[in-house]
LUMDOGU-160874 format. One line per field, with one value per residue (C-alpha): residue number from 1; x, y, z. Coordinates in steps of 0.5 Angstrom, whole numbers. Each point is the difference from the previous one (the first is absolute). Layout:
% residues N
n: c(NUM/...)
east: c(X/...)
north: c(Y/...)
up: c(Z/...)
***
This chain:
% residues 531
n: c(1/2/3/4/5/6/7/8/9/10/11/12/13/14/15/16/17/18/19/20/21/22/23/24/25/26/27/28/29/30/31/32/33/34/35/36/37/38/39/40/41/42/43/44/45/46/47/48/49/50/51/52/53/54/55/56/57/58/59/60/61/62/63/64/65/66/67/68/69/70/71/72/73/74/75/76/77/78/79/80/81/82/83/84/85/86/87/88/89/90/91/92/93/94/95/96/97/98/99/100/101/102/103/104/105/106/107/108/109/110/111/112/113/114/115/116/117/118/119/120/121/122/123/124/125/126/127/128/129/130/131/132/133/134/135/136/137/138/139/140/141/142/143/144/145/146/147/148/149/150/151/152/153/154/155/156/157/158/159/160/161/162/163/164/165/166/167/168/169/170/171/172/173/174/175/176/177/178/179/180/181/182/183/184/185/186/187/188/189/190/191/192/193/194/195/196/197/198/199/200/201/202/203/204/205/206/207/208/209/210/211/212/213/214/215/216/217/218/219/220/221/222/223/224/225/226/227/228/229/230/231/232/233/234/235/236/237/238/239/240/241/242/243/244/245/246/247/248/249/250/251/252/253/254/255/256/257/258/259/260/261/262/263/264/265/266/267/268/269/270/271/272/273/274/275/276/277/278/279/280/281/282/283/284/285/286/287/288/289/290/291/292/293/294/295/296/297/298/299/300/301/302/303/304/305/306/307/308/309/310/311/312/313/314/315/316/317/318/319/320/321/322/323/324/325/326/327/328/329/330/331/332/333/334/335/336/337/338/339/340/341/342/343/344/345/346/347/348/349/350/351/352/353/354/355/356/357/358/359/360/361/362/363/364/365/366/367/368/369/370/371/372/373/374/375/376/377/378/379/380/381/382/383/384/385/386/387/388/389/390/391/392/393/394/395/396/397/398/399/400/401/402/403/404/405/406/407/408/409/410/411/412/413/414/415/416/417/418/419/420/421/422/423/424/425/426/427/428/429/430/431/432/433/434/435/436/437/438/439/440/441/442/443/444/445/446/447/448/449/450/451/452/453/454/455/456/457/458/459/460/461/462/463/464/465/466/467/468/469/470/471/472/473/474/475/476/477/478/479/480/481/482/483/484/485/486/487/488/489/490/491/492/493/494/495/496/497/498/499/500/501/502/503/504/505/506/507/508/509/510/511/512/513/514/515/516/517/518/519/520/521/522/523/524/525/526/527/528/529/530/531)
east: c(-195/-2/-3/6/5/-1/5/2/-3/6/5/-5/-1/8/0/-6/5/6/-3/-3/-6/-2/-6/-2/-7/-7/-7/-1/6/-3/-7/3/4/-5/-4/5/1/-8/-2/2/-2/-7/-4/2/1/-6/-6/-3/1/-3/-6/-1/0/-4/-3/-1/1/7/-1/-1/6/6/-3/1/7/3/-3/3/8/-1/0/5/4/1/2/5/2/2/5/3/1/3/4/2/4/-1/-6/-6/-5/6/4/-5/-3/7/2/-7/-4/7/4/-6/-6/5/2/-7/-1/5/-3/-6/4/1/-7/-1/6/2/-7/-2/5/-3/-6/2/4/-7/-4/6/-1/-7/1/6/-4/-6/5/3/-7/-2/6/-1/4/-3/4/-5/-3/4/6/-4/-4/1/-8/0/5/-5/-6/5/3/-8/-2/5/-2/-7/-4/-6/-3/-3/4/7/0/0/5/4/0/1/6/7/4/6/0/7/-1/-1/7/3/0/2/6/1/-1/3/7/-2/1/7/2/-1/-2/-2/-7/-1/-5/-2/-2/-4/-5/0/-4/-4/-2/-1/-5/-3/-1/-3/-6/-1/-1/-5/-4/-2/-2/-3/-4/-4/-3/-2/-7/-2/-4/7/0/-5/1/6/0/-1/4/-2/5/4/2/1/5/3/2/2/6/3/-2/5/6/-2/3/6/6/-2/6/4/-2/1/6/2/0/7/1/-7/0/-4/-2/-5/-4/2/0/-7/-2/4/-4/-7/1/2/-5/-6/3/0/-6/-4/3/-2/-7/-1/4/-4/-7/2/0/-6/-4/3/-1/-3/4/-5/3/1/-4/1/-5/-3/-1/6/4/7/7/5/6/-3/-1/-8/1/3/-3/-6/2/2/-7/-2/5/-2/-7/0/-1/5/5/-2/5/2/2/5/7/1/-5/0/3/-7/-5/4/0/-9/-1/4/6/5/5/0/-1/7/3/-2/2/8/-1/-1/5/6/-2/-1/7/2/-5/3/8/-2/-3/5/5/-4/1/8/0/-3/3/6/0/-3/6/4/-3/2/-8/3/5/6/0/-6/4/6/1/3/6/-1/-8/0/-6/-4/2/-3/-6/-2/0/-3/-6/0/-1/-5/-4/0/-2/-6/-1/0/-6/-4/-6/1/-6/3/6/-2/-4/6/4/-5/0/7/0/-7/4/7/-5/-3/6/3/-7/2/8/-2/-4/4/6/-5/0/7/3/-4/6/4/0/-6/1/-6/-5/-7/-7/-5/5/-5/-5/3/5/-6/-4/5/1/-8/0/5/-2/-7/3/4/-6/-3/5/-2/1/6/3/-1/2/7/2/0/3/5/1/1/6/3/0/3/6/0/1/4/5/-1/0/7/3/-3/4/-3/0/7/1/2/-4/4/0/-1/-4/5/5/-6/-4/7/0/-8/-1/-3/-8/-1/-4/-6/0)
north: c(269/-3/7/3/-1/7/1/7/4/4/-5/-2/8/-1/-4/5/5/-3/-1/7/-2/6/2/1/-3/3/-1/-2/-4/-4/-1/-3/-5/-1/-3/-4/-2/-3/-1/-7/-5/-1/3/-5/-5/1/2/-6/-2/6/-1/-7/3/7/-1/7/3/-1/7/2/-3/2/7/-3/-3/6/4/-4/-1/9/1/-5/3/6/-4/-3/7/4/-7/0/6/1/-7/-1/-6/-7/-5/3/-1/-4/6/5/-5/-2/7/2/-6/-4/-7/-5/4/1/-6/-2/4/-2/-6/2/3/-7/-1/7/0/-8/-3/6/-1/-7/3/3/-5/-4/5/2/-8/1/5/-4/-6/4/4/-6/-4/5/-1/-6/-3/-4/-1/-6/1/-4/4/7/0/-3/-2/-7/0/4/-4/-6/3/2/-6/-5/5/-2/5/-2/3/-1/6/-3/-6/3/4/-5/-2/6/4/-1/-1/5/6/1/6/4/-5/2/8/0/-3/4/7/-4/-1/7/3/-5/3/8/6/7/2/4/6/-1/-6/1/4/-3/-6/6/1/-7/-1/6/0/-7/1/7/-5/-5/5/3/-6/-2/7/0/-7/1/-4/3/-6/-3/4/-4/-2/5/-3/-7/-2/5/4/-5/-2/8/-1/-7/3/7/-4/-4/6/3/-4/5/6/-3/4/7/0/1/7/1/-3/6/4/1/2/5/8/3/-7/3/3/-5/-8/0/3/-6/-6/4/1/-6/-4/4/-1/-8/0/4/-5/-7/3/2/-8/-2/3/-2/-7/0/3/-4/-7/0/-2/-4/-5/-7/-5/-7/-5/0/7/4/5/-4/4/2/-4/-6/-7/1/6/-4/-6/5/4/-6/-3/6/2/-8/1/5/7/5/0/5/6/-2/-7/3/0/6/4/6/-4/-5/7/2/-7/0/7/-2/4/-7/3/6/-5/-3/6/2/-6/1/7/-4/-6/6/4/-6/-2/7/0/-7/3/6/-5/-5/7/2/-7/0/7/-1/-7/2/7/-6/-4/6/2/-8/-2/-5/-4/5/-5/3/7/-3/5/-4/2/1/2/4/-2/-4/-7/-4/3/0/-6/-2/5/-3/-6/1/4/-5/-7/5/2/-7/-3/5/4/7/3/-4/2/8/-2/-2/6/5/-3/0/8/3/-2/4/6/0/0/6/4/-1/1/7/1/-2/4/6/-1/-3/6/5/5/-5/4/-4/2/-2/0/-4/4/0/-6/-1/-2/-2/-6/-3/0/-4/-4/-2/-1/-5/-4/0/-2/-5/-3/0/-4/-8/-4/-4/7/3/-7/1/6/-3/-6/2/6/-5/-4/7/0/-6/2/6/-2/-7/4/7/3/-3/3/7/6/4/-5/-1/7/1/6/3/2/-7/3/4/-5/-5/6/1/-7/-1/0/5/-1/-5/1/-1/-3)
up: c(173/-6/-3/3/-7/-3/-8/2/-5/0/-2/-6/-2/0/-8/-3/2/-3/-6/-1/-6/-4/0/-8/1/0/0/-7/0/7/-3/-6/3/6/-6/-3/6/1/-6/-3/6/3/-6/-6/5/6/-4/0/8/2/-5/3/7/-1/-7/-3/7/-1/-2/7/3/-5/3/7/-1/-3/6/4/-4/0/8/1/-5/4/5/-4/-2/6/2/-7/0/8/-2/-7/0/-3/4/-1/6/4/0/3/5/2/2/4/3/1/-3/2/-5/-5/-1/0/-5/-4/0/-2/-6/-2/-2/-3/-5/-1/0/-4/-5/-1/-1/-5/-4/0/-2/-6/-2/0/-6/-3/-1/-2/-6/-2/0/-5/-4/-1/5/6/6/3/7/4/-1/1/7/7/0/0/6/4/-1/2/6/2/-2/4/6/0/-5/-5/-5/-7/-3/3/-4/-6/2/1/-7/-3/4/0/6/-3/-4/-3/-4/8/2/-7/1/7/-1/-6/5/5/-5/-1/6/2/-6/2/-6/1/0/-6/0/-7/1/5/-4/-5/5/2/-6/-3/7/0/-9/1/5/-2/-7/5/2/-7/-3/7/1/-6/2/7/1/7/2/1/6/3/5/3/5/0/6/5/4/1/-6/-2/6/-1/-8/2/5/-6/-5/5/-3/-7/4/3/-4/3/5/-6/0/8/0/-5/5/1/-8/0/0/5/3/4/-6/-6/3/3/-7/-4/7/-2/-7/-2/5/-3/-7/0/5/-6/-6/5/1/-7/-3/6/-4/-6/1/4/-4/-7/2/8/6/4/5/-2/6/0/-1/8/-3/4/-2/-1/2/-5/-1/3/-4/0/-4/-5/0/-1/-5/-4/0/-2/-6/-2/0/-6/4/-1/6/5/2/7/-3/-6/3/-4/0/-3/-7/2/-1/-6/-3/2/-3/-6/0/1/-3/4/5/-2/1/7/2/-3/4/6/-2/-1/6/5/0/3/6/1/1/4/5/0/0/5/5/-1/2/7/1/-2/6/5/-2/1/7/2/1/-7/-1/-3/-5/-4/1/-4/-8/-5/-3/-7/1/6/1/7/-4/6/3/-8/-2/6/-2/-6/3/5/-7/-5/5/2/-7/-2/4/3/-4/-1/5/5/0/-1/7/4/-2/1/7/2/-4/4/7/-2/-3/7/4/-5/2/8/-1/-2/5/5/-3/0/8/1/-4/-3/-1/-5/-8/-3/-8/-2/6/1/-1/5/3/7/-6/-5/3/5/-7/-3/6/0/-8/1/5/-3/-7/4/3/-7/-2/-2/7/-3/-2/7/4/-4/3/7/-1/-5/6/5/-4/0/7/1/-5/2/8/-2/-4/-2/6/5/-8/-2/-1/4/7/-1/1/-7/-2/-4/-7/-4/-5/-3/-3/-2/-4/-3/-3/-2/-7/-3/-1/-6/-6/-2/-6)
***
């Protein structure tokens, strides 16, 4: 049977035994580095897609978004809590549904933390450039965006449109700041560091200080006509951005995978998940209003009179027309656009200093998620679903030298040539698929063993996980198609690795379910700084 490969679940609660994490954090502590963990990615970087997509009804969709991570994340709690080992999704999936789904699920987690690491890294060099373009030193077009490329690429497929050939005259085919700092995070992790506490909430401090900053100087100029329309683009378009929107919330996990560490899980961690959701949800809608009502967010439409997509050649092309026709650049053409409102409203020197806030806090986002990517490659390596190879530790470092390099890799091509709402899109896809395979894992473990010890157990889980599952899927479905085609295609090349090699080798198939894990945490470097 392809569903009869089950990890036993005890061999895997086997390491978070040996280990014997103290429990030390509470919910204060938990809500902090829930936040830390969240701010610093989609509300420096997606501002702009999402007020492409929904205009001033982006508002609605942040709050859809973080309904949506808020129910998953007690999902992701109950597993993490039952299963507090290295894997994230994989390792729940692995232990409940069988070795097929994990694996897919592992897959799909190639998307949520590689592609969105590159995410990061492009929109960190949209605020590098911004910066050093306001220092006085330009870094020229061709070196920062991958615009011309794309609008080559539809070009030669056949596309037309009078937006597209300007948008091939004013992109670039290759963004070397966003290559530059994923190799340096790349090095980074090779290289190994311990995670300071201290710098963590100086981040927090630096992120939380510079929108706090945005929204007072944004507020008392508010123009409520810039409302008008609120919803431009209908319900759709709301849906459309709350799916890439969602990319703003991924980071929650950081809390329920704390669980292991808290005191009183089953009182503390959902107050760190909700508390550290609503906080950021609360500071995204009033960012959001203010820069809807300092300088409008309406939609840009090209010139047969439709709203163009974000990130797409068109787009570009039609904002350079617009900038070149005199007319103030509109928000959702800014690539920074938090610093583009303050630069508006005439505060560009506060508008310099957000935009430092997100050139400092941006790298450590793009370390987590690649840390977070050798991590489950590394556990699918070590159960024997990878080449071993990627599961080798240097001996100087003690660090997965391999599967980072290749990470990096895999990160900085992305990152080199793609914009960075595409990027967001597919990673989304691949994230929705493993949150919704989390929700149905507790279910089914609910049935299959109900009596197992649950630290931290999902409220209302009959309701709450079919919730998650629904809001999944239906921000999947929102997606832009070429996002929601990537997850099927790129889960049938899994499969074929996955029946052409991994399957004849894994662990578990073999009969070697022993106690793997414990060795190999032994040997994983400690988490990686976020400087």
């Amino acid at each position: 049977m392809i569903f009869g490969r089950v990890k036993s679940l005890d061999a895997i609660l086997a390491t978070a035994e040996k280990k014997g994490l103290h429990r030390s954090l509470g919910a204060f502590q938990l809500t902090l580095l829930g936040v830390g963990a969240v701010i610093g990615t989609g509300i420096f970087v997606l501002t702009s897609e999402a007020a492409q997509k929904a205009g001033p009804g982006m508002m609605i969709s942040f709050v859809i978004a973080g309904f949506v991570c808020a129910v998953a994340a007690l999902c992701y709690s109950e597993l993490a809590s039952m299963v507090p080992v290295s894997g994230s999704a994989y390792t729940y999936t692995y232990a409940v549904t069988g070795e097929i789904l994990a694996w897919m699920v592992g897959w799909a987690l190639i998307l949520e933390y590689a592609v969105g690491a590159s995410a990061v890294a492009v929109g960190w060099s949209n605020h590098a450039v911004g910066l050093l373009n306001g220092l006085g030193l330009h870094i020229p077009a061709f070196l920062s965006n991958g615009d011309a490329l794309i609008a080559n690429v539809q070009m030669a497929f056949g596309a037309s449109s009078p937006d597209l050939i300007t948008a091939s005259q004013v992109g670039g085919y290759f963004n070397l700041p966003a290559v530059i700092i994923s190799v340096l995070v790349t090095l980074l992790l090779i290289l190994g560091t311990t995670e300071s506490a201290r710098v963590n909430a100086v981040l927090v401090l630096i992120k939380i200080t510079a929108l706090t900053a945005f929204v007072a100087l944004t507020i008392p100029v508010l123009n409520a006509t810039n409302f008008t329309p609120f919803t431009p683009t209908g319900a759709t378009g709301v849906l459309g951005a709350a799916a890439s929107i969602f990319f703003a919330y991924v980071g929650f996990d950081a809390v329920s995978t704390a669980a292991e560490e808290t005191k009183n899980p089953q009182r503390n961690v959902p107050i760190g998940l909700i508390a550290s959701l609503g906080i950021c949800t609360i500071f995204y809608l009033v960012v959001a209003a203010g820069a809807i009502g300092a300088m409008g967010a309406q939609p840009v439409a090209g010139l047969t009179g439709g709203v163009l997509s974000p990130g797409s050649a068109e787009l570009a092309g039609r904002c350079a027309s617009i900038v070149s026709s005199g007319i103030t650049e509109p928000l959702v053409c800014s690539k920074e656009a938090l610093v583009h409102v303050l630069d508006t409203i005439g505060w560009p020197a506060i508008g310099r200093l957000v935009g430092l806030a997100a050139v400092l806090a941006l790298p450590s986002v793009v370390l987590m998620m690649m840390f977070g990517q050798t991590r489950v490659f590394f556990v699918m390596a070590r159960d024997g679903l990878l080449p071993e190879k990627l599961a080798s530790v240097h001996p100087k470092f003690k660090t997965p030298h391999v599967v980072t390099a290749v990470t990096g890799l895999v990160v900085t091509i992305a990152a080199a040539i793609l914009p960075v709402g595409k990027l967001a899109d597919y990673s989304n896809s691949g994230t929705l698929f493993a949150f919704m395979m989390v929700a149905i894992s507790v279910m089914v473990l609910r049935v299959k063993d109900p009596s197992r010890k649950r630290p931290f157990k999902t409220p209302a889980v009959w309701i709450i996980a079919p919730l998650a599952i629904v809001g999944c899927i239906g921000l999947y479905l929102s997606l832009p198609l070429i996002a929601i085609l990537v997850l099927p295609v790129w889960g049938v090349i899994g499969l074929l690795v996955y029946f052409l090699y991994s399957r004849s080798r894994s662990h578990v198939g073999l009969g070697h379910d022993e106690v793997p894990e414990i060795e190999a945490e032994e040997l994983m470097p400690p988490r990686p700084a976020t400087f």
